[in-house]
N, C-alpha and C positions, 0 to 999 in steps of 0.2 A: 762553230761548226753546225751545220742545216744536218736537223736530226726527224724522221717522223714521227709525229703523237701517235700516232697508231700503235705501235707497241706498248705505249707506257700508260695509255687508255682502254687495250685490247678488254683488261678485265675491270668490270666494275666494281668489282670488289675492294680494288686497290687505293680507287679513290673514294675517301673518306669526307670531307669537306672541299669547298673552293668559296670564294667571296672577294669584292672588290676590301680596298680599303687603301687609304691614301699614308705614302711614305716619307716621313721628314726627312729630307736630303739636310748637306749642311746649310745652304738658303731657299730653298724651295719645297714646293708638296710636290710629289709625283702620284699621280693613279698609276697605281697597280693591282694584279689579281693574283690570288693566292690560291695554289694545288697544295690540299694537305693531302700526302698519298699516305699507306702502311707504313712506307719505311721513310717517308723524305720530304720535305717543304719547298716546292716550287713558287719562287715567284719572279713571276712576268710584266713585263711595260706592256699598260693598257695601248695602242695604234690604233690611230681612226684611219682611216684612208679615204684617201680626199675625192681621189675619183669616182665616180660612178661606171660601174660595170653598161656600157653603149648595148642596152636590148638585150642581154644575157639576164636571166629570171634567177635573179638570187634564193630563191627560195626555194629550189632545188637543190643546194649544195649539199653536200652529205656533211654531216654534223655529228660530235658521237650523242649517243643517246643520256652517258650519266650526267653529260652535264648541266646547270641549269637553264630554263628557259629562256632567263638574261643572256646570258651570254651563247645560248645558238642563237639567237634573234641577234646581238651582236656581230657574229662571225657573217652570219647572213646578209646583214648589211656592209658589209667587205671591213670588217674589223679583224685583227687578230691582237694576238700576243706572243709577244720577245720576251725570251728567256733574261732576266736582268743579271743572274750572277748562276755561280754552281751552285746544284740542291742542296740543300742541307739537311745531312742524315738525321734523323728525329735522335738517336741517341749520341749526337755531339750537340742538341738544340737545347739550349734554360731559357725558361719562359720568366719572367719577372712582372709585377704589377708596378705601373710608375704610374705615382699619382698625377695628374693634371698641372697645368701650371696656371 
């Protein structure tokens, strides 16, 4: 379901970190970008989009401000990001250190 960031962005306070970082599927890497908010761990499929916006000035779009400069310049260039699963409430989230292989 098509939900808007604007509510879950409205305050900066809520987001605490975001960063790329790629996902080991069961055969493949995927990019994706990670929302750590207060209470919950978003993460989204990085989308490029292929088209170029025909004479429309991308650098106009309104962008929220907390986020990083990567990723408004991103969005700017007609990128987004999909939701890949439901958030995950930070107190049902273990974090674990797995060594390399």
């Amino acid at each position: 379901r098509e939900n808007s960031s604007e509510n879950i962005l409205s305050s900066a306070n809520r987001l605490l970190h975001e960063g790329k970082l790629m996902l080991a599927e069961s055969t493949r890497l995927l990019d994706v970008y990670l929302f750590l908010f207060d209470d919950f761990l978003l993460i989204t499929k990085i989308k490029r989009n292929k088209k170029k916006y025909g004479g429309s000035d991308t650098s106009l779009i309104p962008v929220c401000p907390s986020l990083t400069p990567e990723l408004q310049s991103f969005i700017r260039e007609g990128g987004f990001c999909t939701v890949l699963d439901q958030p995950i409430p930070l107190d049902r989230l273990t974090l674990k250190n797995v060594e390399a292989v």
